[in-house]
C-alpha positions as a Python dict, from the first residue, in 0.01 Angstrom:
ca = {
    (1, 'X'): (0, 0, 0),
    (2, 'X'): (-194, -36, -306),
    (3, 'X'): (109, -210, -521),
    (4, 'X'): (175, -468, -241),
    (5, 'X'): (-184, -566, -235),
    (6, 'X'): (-144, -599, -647),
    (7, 'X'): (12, -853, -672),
    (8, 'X'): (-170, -1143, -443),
    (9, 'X'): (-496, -992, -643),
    (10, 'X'): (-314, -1072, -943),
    (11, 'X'): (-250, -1424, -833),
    (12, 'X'): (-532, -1493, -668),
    (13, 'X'): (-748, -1406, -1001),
    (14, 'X'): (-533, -1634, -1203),
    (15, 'X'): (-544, -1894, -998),
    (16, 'X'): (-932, -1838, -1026),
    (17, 'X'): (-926, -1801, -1397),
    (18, 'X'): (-711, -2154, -1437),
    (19, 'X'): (-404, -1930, -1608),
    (20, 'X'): (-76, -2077, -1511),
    (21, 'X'): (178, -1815, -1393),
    (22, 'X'): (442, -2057, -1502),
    (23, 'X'): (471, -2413, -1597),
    (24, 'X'): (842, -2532, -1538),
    (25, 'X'): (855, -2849, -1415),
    (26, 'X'): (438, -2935, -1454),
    (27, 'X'): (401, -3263, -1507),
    (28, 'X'): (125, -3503, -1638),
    (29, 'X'): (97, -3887, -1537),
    (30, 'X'): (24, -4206, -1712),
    (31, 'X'): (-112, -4515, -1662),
    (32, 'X'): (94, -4850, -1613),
    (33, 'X'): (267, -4908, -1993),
    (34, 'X'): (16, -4657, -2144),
    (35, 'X'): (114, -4323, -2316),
    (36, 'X'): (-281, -4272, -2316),
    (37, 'X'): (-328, -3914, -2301),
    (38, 'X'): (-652, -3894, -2074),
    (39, 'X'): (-864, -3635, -1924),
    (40, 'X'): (-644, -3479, -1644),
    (41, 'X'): (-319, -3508, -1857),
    (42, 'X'): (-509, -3295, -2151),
    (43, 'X'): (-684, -3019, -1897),
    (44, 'X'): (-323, -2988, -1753),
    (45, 'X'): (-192, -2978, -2138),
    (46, 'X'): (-478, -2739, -2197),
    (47, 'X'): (-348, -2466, -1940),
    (48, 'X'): (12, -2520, -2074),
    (49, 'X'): (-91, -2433, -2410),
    (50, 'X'): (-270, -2162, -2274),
    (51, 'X'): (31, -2027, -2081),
    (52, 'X'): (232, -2052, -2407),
    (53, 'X'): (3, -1883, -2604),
    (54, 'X'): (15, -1563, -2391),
    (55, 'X'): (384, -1636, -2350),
    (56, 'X'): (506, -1672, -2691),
    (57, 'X'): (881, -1601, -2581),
    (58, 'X'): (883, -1940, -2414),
    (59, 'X'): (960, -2303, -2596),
    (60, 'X'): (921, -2616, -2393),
    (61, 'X'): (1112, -2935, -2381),
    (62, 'X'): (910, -3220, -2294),
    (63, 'X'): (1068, -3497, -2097),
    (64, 'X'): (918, -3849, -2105),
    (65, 'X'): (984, -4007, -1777),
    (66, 'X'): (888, -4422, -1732),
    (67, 'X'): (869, -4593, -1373),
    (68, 'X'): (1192, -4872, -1304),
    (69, 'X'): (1012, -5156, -1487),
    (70, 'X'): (1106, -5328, -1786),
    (71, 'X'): (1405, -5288, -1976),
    (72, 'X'): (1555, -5036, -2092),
    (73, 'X'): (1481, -5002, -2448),
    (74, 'X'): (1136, -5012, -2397),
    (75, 'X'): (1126, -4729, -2149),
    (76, 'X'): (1333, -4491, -2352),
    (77, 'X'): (1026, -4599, -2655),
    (78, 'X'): (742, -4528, -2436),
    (79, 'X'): (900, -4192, -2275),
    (80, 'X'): (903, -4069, -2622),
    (81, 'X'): (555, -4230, -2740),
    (82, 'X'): (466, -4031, -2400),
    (83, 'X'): (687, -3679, -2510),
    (84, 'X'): (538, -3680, -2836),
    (85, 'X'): (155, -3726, -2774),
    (86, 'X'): (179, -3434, -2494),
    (87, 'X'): (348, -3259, -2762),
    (88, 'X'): (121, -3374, -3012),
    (89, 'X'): (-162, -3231, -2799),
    (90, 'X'): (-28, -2889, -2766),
    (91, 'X'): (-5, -2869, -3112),
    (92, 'X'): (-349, -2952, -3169),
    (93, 'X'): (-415, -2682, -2923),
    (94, 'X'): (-212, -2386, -3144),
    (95, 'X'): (129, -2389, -2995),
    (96, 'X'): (392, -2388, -3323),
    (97, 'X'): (549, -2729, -3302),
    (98, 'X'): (915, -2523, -3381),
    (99, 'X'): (866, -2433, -3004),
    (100, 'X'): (785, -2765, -2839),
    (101, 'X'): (1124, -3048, -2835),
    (102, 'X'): (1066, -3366, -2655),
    (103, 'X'): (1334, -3612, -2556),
    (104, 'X'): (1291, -3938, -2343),
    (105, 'X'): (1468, -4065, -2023),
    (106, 'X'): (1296, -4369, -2015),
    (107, 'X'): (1377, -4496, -1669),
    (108, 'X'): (1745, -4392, -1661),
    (109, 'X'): (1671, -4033, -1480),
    (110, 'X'): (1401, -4119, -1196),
    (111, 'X'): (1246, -3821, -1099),
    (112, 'X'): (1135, -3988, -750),
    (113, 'X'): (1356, -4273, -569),
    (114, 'X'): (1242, -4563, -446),
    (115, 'X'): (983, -4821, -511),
    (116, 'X'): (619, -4946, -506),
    (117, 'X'): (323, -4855, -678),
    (118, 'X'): (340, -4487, -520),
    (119, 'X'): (666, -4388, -648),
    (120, 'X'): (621, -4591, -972),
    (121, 'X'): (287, -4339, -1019),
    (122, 'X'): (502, -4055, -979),
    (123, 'X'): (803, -4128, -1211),
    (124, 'X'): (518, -4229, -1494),
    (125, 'X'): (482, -3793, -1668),
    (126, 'X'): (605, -3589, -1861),
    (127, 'X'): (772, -3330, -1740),
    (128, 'X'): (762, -2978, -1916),
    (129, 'X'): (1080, -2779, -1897),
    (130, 'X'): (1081, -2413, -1963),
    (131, 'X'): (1326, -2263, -2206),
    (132, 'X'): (1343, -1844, -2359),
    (133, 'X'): (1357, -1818, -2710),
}
């Protein structure tokens, strides 16, 4: 009974303690043409890095993610302005930069369909990918 009850105690404290238990597919938003990171996007950043620090067999890809507006070429620039300064952060933060890849997607692989200021929010992150050394 004891090892069944492990495990939610285990979870429970590290959800207490901020430590991520994994952090495939976290995300962090941006403002409206803005690559800013601010203070959410950095505490989210922060608990990343601290996952990867206590998970050093893990590397990330970063994916930079733009809502439907403007063209092209300019969302595949500010998906990677917006890959590189999460990156950019984690680094600052102690993760080796040989485990961190970003790539951008611009607006050409919507994470969330549709349109409107509430879907645009959405599809404005990064999104961190999970990948074994």
């Amino acid at each position: 009974m004891r090892k069944i009850m492990f495990v939610p105690v285990l979870l429970a404290l590290a959800a207490c303690t901020g430590t991520k238990t994994d952090i495939n597919d976290d995300k962090v938003f941006f403002a409206f043409d803005s690559a800013v990171i601010d203070s959410s996007a950095k505490k989210e950043l922060e608990a990343q890095s601290l996952y990867l620090k206590k998970n050093e067999n893990v590397n990330v890809v970063l994916e930079g993610h733009c809502d439907e507006r403007g063209s092209t070429e300019y969302n595949l620039a500010l998906g990677a302005l917006r890959a590189g300064n999460a990156a950019h952060t984690l680094v600052k933060d102690g993760i080796e930069p040989e485990r961190i890849k970003t790539i951008s997607y611009g607006k050409e692989k919507p994470q969330y369909k549709g349109t409107g200021e509430e879907v645009w929010a959405k599809n404005r992150n990064v999104t961190t990918k999970t990948t074994n050394k």
